[in-house]
C-alpha positions in Angstrom: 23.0 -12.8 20.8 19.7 -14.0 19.3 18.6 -9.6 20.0 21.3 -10.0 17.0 20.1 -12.6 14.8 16.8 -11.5 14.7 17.9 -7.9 13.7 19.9 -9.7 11.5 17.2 -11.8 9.9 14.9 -9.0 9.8 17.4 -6.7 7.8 17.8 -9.9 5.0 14.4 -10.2 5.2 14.0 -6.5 4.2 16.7 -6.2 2.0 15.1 -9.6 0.3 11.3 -8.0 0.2 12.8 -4.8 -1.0 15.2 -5.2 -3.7 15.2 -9.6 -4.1 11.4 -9.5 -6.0 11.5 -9.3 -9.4 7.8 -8.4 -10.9 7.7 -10.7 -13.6 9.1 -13.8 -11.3 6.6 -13.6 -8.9 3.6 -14.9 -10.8 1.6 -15.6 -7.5 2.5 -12.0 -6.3 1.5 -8.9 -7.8 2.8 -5.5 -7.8 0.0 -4.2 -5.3 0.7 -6.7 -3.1 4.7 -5.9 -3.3 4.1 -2.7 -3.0 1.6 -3.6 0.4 4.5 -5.5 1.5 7.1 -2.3 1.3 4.5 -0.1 2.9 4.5 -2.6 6.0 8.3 -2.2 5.9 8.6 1.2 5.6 6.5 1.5 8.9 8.7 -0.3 10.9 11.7 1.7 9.8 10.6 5.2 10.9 10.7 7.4 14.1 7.8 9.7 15.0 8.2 12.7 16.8 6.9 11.6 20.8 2.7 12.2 20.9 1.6 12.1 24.8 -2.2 11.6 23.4 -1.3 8.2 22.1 -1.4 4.9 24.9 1.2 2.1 24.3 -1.7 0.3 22.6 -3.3 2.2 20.4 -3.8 1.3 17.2 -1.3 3.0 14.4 -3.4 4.6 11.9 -2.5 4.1 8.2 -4.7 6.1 5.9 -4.6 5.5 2.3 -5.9 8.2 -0.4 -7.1 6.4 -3.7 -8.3 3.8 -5.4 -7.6 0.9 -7.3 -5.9 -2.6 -7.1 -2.7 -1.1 -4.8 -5.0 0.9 -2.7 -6.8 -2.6 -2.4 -4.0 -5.0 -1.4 -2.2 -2.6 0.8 -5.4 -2.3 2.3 -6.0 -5.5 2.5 -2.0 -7.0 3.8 -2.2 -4.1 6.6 -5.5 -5.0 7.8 -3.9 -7.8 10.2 -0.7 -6.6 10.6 0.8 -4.6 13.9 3.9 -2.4 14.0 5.2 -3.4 17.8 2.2 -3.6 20.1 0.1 -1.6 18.0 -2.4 -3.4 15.7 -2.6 -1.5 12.5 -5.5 0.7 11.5 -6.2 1.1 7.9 -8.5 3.8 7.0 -9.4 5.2 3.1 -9.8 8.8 2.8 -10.5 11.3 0.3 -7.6 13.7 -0.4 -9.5 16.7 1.2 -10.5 14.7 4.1 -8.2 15.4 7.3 -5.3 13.6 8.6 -5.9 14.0 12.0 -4.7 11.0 14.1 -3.0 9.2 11.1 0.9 8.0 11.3 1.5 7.5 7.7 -0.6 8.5 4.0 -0.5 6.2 1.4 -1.0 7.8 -1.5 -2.0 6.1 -4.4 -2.7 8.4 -7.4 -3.6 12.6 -7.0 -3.1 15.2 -9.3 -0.6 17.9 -8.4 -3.0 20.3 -6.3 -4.3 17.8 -4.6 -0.9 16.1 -3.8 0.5 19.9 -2.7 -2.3 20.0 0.1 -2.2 16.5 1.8 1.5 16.6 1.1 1.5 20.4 3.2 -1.0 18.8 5.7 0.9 15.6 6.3 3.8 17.3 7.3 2.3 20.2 9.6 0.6 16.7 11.2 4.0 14.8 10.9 2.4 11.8 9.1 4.7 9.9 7.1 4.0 10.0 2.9 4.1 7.3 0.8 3.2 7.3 -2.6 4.0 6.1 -6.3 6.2 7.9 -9.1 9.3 9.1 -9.9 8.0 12.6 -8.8 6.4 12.0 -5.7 9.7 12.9 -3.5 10.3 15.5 -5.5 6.9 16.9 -5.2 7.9 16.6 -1.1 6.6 13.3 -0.3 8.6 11.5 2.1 9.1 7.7 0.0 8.3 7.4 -3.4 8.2 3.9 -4.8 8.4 3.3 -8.5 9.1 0.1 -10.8 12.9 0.6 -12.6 14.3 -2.5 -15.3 11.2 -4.9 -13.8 11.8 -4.3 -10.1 10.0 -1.8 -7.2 12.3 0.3 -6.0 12.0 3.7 -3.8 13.4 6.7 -3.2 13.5 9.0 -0.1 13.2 12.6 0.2 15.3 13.6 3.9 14.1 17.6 4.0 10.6 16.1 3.5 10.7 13.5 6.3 12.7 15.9 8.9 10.3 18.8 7.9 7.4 16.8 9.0 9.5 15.7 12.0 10.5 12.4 11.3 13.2 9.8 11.1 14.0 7.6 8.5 15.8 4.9 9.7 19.6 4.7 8.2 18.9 0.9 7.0 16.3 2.0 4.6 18.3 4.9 3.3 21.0 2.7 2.8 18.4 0.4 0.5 17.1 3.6 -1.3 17.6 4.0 -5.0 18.1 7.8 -4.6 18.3 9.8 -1.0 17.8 13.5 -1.8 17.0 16.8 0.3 14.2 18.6 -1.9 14.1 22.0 -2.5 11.0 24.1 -1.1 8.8 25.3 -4.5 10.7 28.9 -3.5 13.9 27.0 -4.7 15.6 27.1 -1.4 17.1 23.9 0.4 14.6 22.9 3.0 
C-alpha cells in the first residue's frame, strides 16, 4: 500500500512541478530553474534500451549543449541529484563534440544544422533529447519544452523517442501538451 502512495505522491508531485507553476507566480523561482526541475522529471520517466557496459552504479550521464542561464541552473539542480542508484553526471559539451556514454542531451539553443547532427547522433546512440521551442519535436527531438499563456509546458515527439530506442513513459505523455509521431525530412511517417 504505501508502493501506492508513493507512486501516488510522486505522480501529484509531477503533475504539480509540470503544469501547477505559473512563471510570473514564482518570484523566487525562475524559468531555468523550472525548466532544471522538468529535465530531472523527464529522466525519471523514460526507459532505455538494456546497455551490458553500464554497472548498477554508474553514474547517468546528462550532457547539456549550450549556454546561458538554463544551461546554468539545470546544470547546477542536476549536479546533486540521482535517478535510482545512479548519481547524476552533468557534463557541457559542444554540439560537435560526441555523445558517447551520455543518457540524455539537453539542448539549449543550436541552429538548424547543428541541431540535425546531435539530433542524428543522439538517436544512432539512443540518448534521450531535450530541448526548447515549439520546433524542436518537430525538428526530431524527443521533448521539447516551451512557455504557452505564462506557463512551461512540453511536447513529445513518439517516432523520435522509439527511433532512438526509447520509452516514454505513458504518465508524461498523458501530461504532454501535444504527443505527435514526426515525419522523417523525406516526408514519410517514421
Amino acid at each position: 500500500m504505501s508502493g501506492r502512495r508513493s507512486i501516488t505522491r510522486r505522480l501529484l508531485l509531477l503533475a504539480t512541478l509540470l503544469f501547477g507553476i505559473r512563471l510570473e507566480a514564482q518570484a523566487t523561482m525562475g524559468e531555468s530553474q523550472i525548466k532544471a526541475m522538468f529535465v530531472y522529471n523527464f529522466l525519471k520517466f523514460v526507459e532505455w534500451p538494456a546497455d551490458s557496459s553500464l554497472a548498477a552504479r554508474d553514474p547517468f550521464v546528462v550532457v547539456i549543449m549550450g549556454d546561458g542561464p538554463t544551461a546554468d541552473a539545470t546544470e547546477h539542480y542536476l549536479e546533486t541529484r540521482a535517478i535510482g542508484d545512479r548519481p547524476l553526471s552533468v557534463r557541457r559539451i559542444r554540439w560537435d563534440q560526441s555523445l558517447v556514454g551520455a543518457r540524455a542531451v539537453f539542448v539549449v539553443d543550436l541552429d538548424g544544422k547543428k541541431l540535425r547532427r546531435v539530433l542524428d547522433a543522439a538517436a544512432a546512440a539512443h540518448v534521450l533529447t531535450i530541448g526548447e521551442g515549439d520546433s524542436f519535436t518537430t525538428s526530431g527531438g524527443v521533448i521539447g519544452l516551451l512557455v504557452e499563456d505564462r506557463k512551461l509546458r512540453f511536447d513529445v515527439d513518439t517516432s523520435a523517442a522509439e527511433h532512438a530506442g526509447l520509452r516514454v513513459s505513458s504518465k508524461i505523455l498523458a501530461l504532454s501538451r501535444n504527443v505527435r509521431a514526426s515525419m522523417d525530412r523525406s516526408g514519410s511517417q517514421r
